[in-house]
C-alpha positions in Angstrom: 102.7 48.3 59.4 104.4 48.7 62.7 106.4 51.6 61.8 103.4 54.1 61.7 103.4 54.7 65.7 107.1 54.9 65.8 107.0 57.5 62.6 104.1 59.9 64.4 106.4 59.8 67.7 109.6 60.3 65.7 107.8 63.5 63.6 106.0 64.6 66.6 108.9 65.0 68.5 111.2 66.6 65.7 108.2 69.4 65.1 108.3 70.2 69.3 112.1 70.6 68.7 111.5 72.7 66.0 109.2 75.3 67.5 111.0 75.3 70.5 108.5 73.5 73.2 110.6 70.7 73.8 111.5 71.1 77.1 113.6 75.3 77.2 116.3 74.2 75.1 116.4 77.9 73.7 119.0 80.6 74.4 117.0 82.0 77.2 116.1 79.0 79.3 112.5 79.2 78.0 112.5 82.6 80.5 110.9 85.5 79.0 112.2 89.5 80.2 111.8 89.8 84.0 108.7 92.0 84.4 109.1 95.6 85.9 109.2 96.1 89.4 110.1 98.5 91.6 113.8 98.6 93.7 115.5 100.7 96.4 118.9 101.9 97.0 120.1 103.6 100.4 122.9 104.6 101.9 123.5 103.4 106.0 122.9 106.9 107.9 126.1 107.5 110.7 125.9 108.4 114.2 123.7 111.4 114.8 121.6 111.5 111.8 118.5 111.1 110.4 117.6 109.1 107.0 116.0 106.9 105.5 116.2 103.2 104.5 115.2 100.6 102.1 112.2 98.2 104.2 110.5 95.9 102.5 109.1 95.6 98.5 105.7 94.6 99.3 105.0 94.1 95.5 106.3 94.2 92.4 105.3 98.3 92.3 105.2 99.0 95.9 107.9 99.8 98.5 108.7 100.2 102.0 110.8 102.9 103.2 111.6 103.7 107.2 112.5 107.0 108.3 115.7 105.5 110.3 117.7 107.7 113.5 121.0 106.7 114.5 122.3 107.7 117.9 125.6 109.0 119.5 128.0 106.4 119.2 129.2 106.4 122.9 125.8 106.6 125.3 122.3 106.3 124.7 120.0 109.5 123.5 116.6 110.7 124.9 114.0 112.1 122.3 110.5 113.2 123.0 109.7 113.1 119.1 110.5 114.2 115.2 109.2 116.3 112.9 110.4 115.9 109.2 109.0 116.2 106.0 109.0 113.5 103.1 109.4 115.6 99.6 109.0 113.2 96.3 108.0 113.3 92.4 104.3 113.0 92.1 104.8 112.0 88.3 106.4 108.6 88.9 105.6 107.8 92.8 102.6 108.3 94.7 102.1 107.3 99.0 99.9 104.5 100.1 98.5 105.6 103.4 98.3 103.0 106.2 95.5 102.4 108.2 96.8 104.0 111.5 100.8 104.2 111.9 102.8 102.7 115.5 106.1 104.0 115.7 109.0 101.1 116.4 110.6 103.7 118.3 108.0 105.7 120.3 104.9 102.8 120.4 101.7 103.1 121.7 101.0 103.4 124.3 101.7 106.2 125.9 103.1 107.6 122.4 100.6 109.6 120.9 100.1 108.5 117.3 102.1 109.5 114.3 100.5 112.0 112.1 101.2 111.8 108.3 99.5 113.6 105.8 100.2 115.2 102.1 100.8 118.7 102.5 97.8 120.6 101.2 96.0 116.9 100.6 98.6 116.8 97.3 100.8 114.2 96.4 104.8 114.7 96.4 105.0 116.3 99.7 104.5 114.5 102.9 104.3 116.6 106.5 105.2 114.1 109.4 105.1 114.5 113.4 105.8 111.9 116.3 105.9 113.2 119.5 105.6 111.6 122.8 103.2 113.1 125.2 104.5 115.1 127.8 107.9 114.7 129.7 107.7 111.4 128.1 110.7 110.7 126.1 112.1 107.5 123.4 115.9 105.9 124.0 117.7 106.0 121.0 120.7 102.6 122.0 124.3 103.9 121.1 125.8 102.6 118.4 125.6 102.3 114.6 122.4 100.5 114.3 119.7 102.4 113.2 117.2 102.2 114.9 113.1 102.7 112.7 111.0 105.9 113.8 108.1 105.0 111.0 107.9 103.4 107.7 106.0 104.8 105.2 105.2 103.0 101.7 105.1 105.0 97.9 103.8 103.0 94.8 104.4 103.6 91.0 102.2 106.0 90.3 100.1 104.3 87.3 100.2 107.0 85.1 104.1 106.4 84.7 106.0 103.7 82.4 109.4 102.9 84.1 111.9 105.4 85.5 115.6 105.4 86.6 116.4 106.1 90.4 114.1 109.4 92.1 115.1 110.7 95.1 113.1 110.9 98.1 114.2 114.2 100.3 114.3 114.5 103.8 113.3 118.4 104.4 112.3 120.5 107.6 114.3 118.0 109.9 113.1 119.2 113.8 114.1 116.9 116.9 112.4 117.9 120.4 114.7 118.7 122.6 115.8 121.2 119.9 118.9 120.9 121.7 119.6 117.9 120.4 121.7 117.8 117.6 120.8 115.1 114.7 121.6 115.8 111.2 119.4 114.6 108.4 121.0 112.5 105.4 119.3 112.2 102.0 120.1 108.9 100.7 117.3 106.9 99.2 116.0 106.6 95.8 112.8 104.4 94.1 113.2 103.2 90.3 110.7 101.4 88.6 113.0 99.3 85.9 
């Protein structure tokens, strides 16, 4: 009568195997499909532009995204503040305010804080201004480092399934001094895959 035990073990252990719990022995490593989440490509902006750049995925359906300048490549640059607007697809993204915004660049104090709002209170196109006050002015280093004016964060919008890679636009580019001469690049894009 002692081989009961060692039968129930021996069966127990063959009917694990067979339904696949014994320990991720199946083709996928016991792993199901990698849930959705949302991802960023850029492209680095060149001296004497303005763009924008992958920050930081702050979950798996939000992301971070700085509004980057990148100076002269030979001597440092004096702004006293940007103006730019932020134009995306509604359908698939939508912007998560912040609380209050500090620009890496231009902080507070004495920089008067960021404004950022949706143009006409509607999602898909954002209207931003930094500006420092007065005679004040922001030092923009040489070299090919960009350096962050202000990051802003958009979210799946939860209306939509996934989606392939959707541009977000830099539009309306202004630098004070108008004088200076900073080119904007367009060279960012959100996918929810």
């Amino acid at each position: 009568m002692t081989f009961r035990p060692v039968f129930w073990i021996a069966f127990a252990g063959a009917l694990l195997s067979a339904f696949g719990c014994g320990g991720g022995s199946s083709s996928t490593g016991g792993v199901g499909p990698a849930a959705p989440s949302i991802s960023c490509t850029s492209a680095a902006p060149s001296s004497n532009t303005i763009g924008m750049t992958c920050g930081v995925a702050m979950q798996g359906d939000t992301q971070m995204v700085n509004v980057v300048v990148v100076g002269d490549a030979t001597g440092n640059t004096a702004v006293r503040g940007f103006s730019f607007d932020v134009v995306y697809d509604p359908a698939v993204l939508v912007f998560v305010a912040a609380a209050s915004y500090v620009s890496p660049l231009m902080p507070s104090p004495p920089a008067l804080p960021p404004l950022v709002s949706r143009l006409n209170g509607i999602e898909g196109h954002l209207v931003v201004s930094i500006q420092e006050p007065g005679t004040t002015t922001a030092t923009i280093p040489p070299g090919s480092n960009p350096q962050t004016i202000l990051s802003l964060s958009f979210q799946r919008n939860v209306g939509a399934g996934t989606f392939g890679p959707t541009p977000l636009t830099l539009s309306n580019v202004a630098v004070n001094p108008q004088t200076l001469a900073l080119g904007s690049v367009n060279n960012l894009a959100l996918a929810y895959q």
